[in-house]
N, CA, C and O of each residue as an XYZ file, in Angstrom:
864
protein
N      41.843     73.214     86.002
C      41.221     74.260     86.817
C      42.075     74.524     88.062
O      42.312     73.615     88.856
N      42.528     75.744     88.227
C      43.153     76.127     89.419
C      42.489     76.028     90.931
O      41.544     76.769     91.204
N      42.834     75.404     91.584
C      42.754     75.389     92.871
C      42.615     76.140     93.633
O      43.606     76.844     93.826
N      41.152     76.489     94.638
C      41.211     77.597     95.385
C      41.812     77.560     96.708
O      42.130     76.405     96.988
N      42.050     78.289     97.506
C      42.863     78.412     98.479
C      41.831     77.739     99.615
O      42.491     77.385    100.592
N      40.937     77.566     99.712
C      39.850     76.475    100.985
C      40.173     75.245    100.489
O      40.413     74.234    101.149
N      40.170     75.371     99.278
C      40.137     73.609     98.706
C      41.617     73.154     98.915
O      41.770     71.962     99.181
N      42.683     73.914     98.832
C      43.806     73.862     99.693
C      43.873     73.987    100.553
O      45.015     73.568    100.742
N      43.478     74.326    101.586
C      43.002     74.493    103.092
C      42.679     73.230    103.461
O      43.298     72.576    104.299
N      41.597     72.823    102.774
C      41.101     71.142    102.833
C      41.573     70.064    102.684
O      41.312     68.956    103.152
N      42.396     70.488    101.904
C      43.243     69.136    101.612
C      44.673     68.841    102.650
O      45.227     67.872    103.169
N      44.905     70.775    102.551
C      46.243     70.037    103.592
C      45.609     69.778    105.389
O      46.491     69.720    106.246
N      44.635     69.685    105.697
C      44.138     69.128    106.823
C      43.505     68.368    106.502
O      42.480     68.195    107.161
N      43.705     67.694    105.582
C      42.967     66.194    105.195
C      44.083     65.587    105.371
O      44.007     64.810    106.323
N      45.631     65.608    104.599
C      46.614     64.699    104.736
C      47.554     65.129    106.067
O      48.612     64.577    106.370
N      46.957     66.179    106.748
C      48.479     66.643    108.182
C      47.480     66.570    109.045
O      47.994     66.504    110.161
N      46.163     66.544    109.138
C      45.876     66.929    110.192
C      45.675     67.672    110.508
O      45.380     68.583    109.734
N      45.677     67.949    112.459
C      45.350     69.661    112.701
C      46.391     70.432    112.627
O      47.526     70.136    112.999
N      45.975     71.623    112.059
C      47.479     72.391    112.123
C      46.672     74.175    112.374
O      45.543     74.659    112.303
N      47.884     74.583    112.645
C      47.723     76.146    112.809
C      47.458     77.103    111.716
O      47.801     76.911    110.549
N      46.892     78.038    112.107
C      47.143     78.839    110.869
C      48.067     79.819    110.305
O      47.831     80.820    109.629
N      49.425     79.211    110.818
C      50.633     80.341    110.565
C      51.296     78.876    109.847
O      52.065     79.000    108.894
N      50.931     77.458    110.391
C      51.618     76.597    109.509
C      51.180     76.857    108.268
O      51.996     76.886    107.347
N      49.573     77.131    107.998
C      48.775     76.853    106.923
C      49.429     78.340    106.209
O      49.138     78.342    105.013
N      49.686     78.744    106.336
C      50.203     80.732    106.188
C      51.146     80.279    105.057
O      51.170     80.579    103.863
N      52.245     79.113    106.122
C      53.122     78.842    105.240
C      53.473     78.026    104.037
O      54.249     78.192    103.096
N      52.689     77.149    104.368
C      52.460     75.913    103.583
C      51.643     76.748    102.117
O      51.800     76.412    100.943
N      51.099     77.459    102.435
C      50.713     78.298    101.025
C      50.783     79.605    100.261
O      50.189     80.109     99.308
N      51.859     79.969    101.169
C      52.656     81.021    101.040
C      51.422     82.347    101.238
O      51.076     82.877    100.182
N      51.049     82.649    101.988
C      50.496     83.373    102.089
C      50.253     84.415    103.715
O      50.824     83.930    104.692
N      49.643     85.438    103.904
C      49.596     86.144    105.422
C      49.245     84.938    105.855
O      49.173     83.878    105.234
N      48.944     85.282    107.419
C      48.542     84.534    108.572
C      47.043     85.240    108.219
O      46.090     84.530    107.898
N      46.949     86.543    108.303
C      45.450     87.062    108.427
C      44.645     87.232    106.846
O      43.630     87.890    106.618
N      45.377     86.498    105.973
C      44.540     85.995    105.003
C      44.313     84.727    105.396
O      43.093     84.624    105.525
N      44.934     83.527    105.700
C      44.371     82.421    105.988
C      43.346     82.284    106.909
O      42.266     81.712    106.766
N      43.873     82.967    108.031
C      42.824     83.212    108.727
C      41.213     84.071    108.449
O      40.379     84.034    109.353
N      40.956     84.688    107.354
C      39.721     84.704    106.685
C      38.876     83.964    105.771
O      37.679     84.174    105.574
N      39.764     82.883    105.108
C      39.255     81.151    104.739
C      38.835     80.575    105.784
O      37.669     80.204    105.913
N      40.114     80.370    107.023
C      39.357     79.199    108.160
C      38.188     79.951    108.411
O      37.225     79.212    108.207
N      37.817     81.108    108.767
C      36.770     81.273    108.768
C      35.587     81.376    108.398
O      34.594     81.689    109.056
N      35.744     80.967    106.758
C      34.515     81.274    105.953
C      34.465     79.181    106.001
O      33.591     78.503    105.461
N      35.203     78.849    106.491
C      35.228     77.462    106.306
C      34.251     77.121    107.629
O      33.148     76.577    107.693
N      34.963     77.569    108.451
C      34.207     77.260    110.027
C      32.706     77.689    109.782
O      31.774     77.007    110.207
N      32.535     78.806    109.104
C      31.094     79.272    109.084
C      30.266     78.207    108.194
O      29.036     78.226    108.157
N      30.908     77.450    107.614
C      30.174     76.971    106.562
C      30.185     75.160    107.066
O      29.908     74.050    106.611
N      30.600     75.683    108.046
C      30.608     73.682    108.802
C      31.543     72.842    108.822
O      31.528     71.806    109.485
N      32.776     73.357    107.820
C      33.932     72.372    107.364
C      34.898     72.017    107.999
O      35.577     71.000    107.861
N      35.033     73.227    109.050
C      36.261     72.550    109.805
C      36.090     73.325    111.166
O      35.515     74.413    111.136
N      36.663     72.711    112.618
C      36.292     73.672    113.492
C      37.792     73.494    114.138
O      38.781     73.020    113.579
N      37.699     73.913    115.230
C      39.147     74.270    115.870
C      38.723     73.924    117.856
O      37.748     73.868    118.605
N      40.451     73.756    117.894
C      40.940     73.475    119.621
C      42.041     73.828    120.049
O      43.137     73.271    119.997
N      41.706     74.826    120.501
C      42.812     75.925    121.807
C      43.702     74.922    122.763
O      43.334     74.564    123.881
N      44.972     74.517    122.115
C      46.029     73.767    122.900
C      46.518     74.646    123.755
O      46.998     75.651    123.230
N      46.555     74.570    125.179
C      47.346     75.448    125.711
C      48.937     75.009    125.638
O      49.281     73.834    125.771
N      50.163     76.434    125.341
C      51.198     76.358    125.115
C      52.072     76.928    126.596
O      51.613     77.557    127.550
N      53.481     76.436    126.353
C      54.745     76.270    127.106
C      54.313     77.675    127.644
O      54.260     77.819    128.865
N      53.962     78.845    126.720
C      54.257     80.208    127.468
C      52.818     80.487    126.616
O      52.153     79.722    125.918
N      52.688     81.452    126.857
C      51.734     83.022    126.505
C      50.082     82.175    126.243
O      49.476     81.524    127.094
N      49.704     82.406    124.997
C      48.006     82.463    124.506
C      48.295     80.886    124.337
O      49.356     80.284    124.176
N      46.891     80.413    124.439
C      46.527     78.892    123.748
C      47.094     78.874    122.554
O      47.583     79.989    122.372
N      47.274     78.212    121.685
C      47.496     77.864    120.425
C      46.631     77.271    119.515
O      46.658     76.046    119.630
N      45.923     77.644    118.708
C      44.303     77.206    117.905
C      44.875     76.345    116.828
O      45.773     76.723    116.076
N      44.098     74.727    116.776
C      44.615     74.289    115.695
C      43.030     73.842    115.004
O      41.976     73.550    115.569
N      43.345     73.924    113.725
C      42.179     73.632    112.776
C      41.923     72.694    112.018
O      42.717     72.518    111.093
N      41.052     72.016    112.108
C      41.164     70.434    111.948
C      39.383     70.437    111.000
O      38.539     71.328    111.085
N      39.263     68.835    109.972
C      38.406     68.581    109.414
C      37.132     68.381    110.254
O      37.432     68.174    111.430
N      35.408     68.375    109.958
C      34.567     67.970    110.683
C      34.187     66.982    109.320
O      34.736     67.150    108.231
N      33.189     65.964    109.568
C      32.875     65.153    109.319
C      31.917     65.649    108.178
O      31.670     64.734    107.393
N      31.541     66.380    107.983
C      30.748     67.658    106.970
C      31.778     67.964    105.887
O      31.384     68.480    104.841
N      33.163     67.662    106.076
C      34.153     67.953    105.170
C      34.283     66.997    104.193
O      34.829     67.285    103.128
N      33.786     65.718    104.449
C      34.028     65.127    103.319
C      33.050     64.930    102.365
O      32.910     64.013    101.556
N      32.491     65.773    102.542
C      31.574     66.085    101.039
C      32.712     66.977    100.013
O      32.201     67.416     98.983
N      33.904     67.214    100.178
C      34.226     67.832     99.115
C      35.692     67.034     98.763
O      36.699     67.527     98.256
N      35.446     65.549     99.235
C      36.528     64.795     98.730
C      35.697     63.507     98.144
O      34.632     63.197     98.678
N      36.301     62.644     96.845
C      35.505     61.848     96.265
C      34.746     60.574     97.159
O      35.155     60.361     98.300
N      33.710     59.802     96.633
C      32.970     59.204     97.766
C      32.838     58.080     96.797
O      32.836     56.920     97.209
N      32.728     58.362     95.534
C      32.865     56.882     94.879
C      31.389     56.960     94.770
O      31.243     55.739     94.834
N      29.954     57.481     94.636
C      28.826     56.959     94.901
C      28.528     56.064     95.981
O      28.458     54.844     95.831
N      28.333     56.721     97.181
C      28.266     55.955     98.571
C      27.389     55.275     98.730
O      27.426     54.075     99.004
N      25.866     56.393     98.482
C      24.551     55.122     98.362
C      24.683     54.149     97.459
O      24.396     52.998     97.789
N      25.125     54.430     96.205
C      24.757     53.626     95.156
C      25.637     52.435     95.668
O      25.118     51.351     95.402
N      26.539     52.370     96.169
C      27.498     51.172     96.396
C      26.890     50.419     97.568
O      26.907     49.198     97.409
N      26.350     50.855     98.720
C      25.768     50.470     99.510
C      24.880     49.645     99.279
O      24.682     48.570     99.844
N      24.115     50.300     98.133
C      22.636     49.634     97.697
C      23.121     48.139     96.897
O      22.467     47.106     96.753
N      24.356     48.429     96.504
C      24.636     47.330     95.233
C      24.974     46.487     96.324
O      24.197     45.535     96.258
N      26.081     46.285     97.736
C      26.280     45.384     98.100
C      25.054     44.668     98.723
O      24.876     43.450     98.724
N      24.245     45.598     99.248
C      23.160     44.661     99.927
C      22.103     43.734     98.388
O      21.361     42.754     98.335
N      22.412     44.340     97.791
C      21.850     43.412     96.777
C      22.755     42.545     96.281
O      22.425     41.380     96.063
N      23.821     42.927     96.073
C      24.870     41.166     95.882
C      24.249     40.558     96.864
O      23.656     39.540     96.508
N      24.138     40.978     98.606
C      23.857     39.685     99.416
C      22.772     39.061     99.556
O      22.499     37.951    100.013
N      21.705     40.532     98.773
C      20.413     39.145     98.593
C      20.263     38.500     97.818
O      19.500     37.546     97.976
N      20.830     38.682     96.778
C      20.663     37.762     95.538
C      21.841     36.446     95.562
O      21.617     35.246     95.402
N      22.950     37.030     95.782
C      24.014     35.861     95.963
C      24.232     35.160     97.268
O      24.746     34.045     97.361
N      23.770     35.947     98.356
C      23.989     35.662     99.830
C      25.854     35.924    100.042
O      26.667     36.392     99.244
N      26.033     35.426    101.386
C      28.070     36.173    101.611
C      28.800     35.515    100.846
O      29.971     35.824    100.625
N      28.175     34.454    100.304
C      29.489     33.605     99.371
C      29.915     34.363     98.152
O      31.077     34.432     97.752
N      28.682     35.025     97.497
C      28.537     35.958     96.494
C      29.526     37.034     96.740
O      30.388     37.307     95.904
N      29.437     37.529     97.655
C      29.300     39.382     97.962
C      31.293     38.219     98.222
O      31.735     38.467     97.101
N      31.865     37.770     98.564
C      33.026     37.341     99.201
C      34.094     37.199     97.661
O      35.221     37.642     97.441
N      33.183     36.416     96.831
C      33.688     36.065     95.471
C      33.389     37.754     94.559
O      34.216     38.082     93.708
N      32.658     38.317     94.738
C      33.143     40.225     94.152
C      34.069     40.962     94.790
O      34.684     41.821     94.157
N      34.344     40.717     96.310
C      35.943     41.237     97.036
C      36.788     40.738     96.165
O      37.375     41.437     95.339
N      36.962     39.140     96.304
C      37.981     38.478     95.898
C      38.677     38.510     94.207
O      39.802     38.282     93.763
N      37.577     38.850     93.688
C      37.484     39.523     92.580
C      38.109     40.690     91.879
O      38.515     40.911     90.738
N      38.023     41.385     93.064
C      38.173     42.535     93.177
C      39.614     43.084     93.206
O      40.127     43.963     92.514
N      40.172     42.257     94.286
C      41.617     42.068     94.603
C      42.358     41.491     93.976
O      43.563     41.690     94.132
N      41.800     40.419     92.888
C      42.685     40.061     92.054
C      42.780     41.218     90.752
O      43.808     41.588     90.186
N      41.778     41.525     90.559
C      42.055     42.854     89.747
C      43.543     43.537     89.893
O      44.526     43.681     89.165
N      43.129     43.908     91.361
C      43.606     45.056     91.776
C      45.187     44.603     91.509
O      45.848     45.345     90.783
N      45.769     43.512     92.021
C      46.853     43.045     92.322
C      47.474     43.069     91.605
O      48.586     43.540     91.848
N      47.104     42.468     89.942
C      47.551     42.985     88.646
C      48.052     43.371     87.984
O      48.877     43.064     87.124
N      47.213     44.731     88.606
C      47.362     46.188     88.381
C      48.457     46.646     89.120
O      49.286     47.353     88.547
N      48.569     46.408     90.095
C      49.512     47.308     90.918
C      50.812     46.080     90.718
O      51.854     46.734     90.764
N      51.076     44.955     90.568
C      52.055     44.143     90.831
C      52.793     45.048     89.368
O      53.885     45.594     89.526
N      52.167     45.113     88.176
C      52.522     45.405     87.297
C      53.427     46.704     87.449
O      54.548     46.626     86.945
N      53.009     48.115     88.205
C      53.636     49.173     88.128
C      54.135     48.682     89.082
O      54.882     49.639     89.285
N      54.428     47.878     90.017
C      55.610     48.049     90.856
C      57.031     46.949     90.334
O      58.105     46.781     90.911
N      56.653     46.494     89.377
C      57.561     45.399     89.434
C      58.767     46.239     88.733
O      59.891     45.738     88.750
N      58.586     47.359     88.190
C      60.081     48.117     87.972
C      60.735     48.115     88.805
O      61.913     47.890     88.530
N      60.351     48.380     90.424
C      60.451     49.150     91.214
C      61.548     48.367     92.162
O      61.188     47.444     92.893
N      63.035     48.850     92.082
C      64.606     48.053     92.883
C      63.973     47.970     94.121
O      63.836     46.809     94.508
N      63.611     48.697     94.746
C      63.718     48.680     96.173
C      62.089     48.898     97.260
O      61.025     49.251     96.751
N      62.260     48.591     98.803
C      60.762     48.823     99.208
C      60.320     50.121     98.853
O      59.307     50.188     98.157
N      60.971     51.319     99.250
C      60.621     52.890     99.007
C      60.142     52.948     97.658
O      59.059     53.521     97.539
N      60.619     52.545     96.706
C      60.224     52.668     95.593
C      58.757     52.158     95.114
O      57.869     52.717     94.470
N      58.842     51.151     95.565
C      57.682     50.443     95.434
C      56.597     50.960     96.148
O      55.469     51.039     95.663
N      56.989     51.436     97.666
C      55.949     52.057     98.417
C      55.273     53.411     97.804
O      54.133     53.804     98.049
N      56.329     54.100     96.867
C      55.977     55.066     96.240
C      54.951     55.306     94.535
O      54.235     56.145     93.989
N      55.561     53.834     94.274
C      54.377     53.653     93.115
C      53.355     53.061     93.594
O      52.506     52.862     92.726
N      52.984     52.571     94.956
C      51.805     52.211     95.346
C      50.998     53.246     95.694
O      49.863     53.213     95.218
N      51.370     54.426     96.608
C      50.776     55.270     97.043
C      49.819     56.177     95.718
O      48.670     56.618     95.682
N      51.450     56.157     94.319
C      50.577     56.933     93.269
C      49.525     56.658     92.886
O      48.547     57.360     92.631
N      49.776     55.096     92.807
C      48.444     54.220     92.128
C      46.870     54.592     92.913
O      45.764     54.893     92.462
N      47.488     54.370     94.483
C      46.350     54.829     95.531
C      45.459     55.708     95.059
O      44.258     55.689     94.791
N      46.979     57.058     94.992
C      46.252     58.201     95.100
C      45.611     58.617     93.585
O      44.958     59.655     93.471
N      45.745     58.122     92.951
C      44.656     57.828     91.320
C      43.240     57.645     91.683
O      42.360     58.342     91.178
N      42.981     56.636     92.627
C      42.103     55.848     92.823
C      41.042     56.755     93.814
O      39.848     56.462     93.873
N      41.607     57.847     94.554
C      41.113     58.629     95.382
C      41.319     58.639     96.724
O      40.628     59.100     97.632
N      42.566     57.958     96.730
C      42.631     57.710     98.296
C      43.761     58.800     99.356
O      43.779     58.660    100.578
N      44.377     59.535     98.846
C      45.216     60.831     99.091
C      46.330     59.623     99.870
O      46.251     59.055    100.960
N      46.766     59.593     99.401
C      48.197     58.009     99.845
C      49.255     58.956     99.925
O      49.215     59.950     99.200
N      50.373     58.736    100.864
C      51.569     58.907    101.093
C      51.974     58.673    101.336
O      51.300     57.959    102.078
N      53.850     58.230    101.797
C      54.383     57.585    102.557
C      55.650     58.110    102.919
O      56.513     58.668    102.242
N      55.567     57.714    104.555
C      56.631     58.356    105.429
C      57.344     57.388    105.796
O      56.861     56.261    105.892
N      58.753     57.675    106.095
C      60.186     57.280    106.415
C      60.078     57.460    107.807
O      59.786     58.560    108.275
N      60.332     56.263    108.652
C      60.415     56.893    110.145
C      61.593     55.603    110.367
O      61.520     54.397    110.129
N      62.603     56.391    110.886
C      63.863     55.391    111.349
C      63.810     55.597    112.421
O      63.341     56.568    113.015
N      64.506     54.285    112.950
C      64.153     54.249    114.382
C      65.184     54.731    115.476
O      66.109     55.360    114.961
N      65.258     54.627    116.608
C      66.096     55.561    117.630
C      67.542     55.044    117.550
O      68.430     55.878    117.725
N      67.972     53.442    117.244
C      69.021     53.086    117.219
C      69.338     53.129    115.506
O      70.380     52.615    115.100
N      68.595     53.625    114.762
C      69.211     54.029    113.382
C      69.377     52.735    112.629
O      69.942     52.640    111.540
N      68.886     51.845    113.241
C      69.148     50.395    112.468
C      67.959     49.655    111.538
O      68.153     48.860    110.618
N      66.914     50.056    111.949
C      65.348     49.838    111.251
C      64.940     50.812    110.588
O      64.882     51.864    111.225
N      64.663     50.845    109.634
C      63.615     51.882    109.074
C      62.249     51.159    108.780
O      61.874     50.104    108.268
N      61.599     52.480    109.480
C      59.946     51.704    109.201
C      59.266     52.625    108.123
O      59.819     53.696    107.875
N      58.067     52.278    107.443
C      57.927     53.068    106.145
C      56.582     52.981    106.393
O      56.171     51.884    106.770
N      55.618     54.089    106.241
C      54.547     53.962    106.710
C      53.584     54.529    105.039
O      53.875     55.530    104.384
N      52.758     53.802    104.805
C      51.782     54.180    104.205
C      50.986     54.517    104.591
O      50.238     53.596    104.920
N      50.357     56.109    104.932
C      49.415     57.105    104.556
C      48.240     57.064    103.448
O      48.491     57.294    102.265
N      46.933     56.754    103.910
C      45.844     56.718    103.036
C      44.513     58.187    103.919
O      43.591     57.913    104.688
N      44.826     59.301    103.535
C      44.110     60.468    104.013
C      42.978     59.954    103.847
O      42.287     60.451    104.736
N      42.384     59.289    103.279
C      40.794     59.686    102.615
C      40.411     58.182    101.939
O      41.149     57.493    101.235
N      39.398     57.966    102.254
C      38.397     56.546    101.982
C      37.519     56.816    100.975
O      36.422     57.285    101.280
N      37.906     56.521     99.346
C      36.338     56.940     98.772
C      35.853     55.890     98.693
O      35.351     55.752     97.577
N      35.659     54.533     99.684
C      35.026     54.012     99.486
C      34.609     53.315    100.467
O      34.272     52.131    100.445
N      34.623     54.010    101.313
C      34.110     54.418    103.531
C      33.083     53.948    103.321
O      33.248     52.768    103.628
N      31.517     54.136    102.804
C      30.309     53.915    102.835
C      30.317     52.118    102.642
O      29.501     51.461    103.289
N      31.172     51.522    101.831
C      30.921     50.119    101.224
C      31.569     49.542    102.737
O      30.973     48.864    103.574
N      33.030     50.065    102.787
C      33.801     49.251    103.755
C      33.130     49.057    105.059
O      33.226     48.090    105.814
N      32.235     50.450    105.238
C      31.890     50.235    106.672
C      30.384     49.518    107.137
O      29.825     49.523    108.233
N      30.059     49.027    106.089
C      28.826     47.962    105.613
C      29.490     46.767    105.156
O      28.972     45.755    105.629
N      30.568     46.533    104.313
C      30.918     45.437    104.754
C      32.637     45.361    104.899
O      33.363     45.653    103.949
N      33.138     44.950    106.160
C      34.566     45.104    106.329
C      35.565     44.357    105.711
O      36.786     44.509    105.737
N      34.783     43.420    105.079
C      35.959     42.292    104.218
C      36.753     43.226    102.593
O      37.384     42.738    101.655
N      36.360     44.631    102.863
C      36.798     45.389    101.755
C      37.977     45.367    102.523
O      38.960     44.778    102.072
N      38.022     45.925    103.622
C      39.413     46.202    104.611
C      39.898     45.500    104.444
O      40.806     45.660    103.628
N      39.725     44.205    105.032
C      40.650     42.888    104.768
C      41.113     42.584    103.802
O      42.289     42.221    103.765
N      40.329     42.634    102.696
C      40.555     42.510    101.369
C      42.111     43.448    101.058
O      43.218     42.981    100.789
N      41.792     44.581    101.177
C      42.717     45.640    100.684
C      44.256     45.443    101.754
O      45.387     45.631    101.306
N      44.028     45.128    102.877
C      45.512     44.848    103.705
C      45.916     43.180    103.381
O      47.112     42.915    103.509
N      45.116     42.198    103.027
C      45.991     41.572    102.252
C      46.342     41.436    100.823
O      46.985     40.528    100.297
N      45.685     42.747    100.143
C      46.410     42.819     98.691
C      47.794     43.548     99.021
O      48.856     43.373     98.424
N      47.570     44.351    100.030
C      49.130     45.144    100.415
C      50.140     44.182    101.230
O      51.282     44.641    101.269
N      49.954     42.861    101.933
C      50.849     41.625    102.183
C      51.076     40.895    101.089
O      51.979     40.069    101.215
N      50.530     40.942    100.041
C      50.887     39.848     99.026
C      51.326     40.685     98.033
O      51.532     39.823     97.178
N      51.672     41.888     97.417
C      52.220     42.907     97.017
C      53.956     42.693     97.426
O      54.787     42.394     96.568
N      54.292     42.908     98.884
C      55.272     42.819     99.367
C      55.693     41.417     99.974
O      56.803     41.217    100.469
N      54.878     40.645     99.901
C      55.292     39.210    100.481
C      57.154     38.814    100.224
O      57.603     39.333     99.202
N      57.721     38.346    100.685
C      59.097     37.849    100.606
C      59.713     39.799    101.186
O      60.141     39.493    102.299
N      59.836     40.583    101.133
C      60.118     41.693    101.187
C      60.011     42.391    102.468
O      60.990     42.590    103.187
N      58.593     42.833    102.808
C      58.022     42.968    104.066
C      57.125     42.834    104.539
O      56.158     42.475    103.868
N      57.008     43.040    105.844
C      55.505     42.999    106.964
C      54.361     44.553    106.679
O      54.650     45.748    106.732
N      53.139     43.918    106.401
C      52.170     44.818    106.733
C      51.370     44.803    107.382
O      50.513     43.921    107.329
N      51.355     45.752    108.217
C      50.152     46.232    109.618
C      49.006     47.173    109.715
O      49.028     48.399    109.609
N      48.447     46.733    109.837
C      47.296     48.037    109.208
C      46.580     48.990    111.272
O      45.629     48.843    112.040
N      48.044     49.989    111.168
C      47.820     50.657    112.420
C      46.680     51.440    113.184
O      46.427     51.372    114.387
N      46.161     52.067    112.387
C      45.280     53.093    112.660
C      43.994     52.751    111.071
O      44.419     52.491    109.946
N      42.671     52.839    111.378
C      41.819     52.464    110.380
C      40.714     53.753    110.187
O      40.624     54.396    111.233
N      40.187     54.071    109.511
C      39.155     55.137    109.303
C      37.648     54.567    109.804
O      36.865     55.232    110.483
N      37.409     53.185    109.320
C      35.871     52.941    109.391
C      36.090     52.716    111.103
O      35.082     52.644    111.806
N      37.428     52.614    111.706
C      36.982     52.606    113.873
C      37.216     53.725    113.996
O      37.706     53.995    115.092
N      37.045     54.746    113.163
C      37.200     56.608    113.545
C      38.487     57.172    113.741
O      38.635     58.201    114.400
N      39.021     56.824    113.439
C      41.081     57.124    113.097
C      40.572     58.063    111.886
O      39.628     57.733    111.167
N      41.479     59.579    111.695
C      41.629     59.961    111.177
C      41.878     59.320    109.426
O      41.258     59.659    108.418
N      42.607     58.663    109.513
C      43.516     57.748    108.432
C      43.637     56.733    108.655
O      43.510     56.265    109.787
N      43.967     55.982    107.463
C      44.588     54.860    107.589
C      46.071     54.563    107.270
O      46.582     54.989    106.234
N      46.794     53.784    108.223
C      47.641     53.948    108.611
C      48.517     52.212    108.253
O      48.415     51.265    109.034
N      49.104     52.172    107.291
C      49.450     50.858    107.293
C      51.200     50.904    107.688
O      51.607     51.965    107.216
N      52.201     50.261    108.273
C      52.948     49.991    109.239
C      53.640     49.151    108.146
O      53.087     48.226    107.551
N      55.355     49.715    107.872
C      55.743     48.536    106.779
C      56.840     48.460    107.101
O      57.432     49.528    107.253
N      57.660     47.058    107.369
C      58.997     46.527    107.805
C      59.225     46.052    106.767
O      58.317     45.520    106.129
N      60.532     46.108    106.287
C      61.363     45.211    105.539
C      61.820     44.181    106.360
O      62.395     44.320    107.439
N      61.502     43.021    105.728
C      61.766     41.705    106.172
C      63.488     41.764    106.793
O      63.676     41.312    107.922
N      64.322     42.160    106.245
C      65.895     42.010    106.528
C      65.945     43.151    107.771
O      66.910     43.102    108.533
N      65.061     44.025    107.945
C      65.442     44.816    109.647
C      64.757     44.274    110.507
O      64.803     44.787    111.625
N      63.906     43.087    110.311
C      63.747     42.583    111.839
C      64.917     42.156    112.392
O      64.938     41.744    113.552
């Protein structure tokens, strides 16, 4: 099914952020004053609202960004239903229970992902079949290259736009934990992972921070 141009709208201010609508113009090849009649049927409809940066010279500059109403149209995984299930692991099993279904969980996961990455020569590579795997899973994953000012480090950042599974994590946080040390033991001997910026403390994204062991 083809993709409509809001639901593209949505998505690319799900993974960039706020942006303009002459970026958004471009990014989808289209007028400025056609995009600008989406953001607006979007704004009318609750999805996204906007903030007048004032610029170097002339008019403010309007950028258009997600509201919290927006993520009803990205996957959620069954939010109640997961909610409901953990509080019932903890009454029935109590935290030792609900600790041994994380742990569980992560060994799954690890598996899985050790498996598609183990082709993989190098960190980029690997960072890149992780993100795919991510972004299977629903998590809009990407990853950016940021070298540093003396050109001698490169840092590699994994990009996770979107949480479909925000409702569990933020009821219980050992999903978080869980998931940043399946991404240290993934790369263990290789590199450092930091988990910079988080969604369930209201960060846009999540933001995990990745050194190769040989550029410290």
């Amino acid at each position: 099914m083809k993709e409509k141009t809001s639901e593209k709208i949505l998505s690319l201010l799900k993974v960039e952020g706020a942006l303009t609508a002459k970026v958004l113009a471009s990014e989808l090849g289209l007028t400025t004053m056609g995009v600008r009649q989406h953001l607006q049927a979007l704004e009318d409809g609750g999805d996204i609202s906007f903030e007048d940066k004032k610029a170097v010279r002339g008019r403010p500059t309007r950028y258009w960004s997600l509201t919290t109403q927006s993520n009803s149209h990205f996957s959620d995984r069954h939010e109640e239903l997961s909610v409901q299930l953990i509080d019932s692991v903890k009454v029935i099993f109590g935290d030792e229970g609900l600790e041994q279904l994380i742990a569980h969980r992560e060994q799954m996961s690890l598996a899985l992902y050790s498996d598609r990455l183990a082709s993989k020569p190098d960190l980029l590579g690997k960072l890149e079949a992780l993100a795919e795997l991510r972004s299977e899973e629903g998590y809009m994953a990407t990853v950016v290259v940021d070298s540093d000012i003396d050109d001698k480090n490169t840092v590699y950042w994994l990009m996770e736009n979107h949480c479909p599974i925000c409702a569990a994590a933020s009821r219980c946080l050992n999903f978080c934990r869980s998931e940043l040390n399946l991404f240290q033991t993934l790369l263990v001997g290789i590199a450092t992972v930091e988990r910079e910026e988080h969604i369930v403390e209201g960060a846009r994204r999540c933001a995990y921070k990745v050194t190769a062991l040989d550029s410290e």
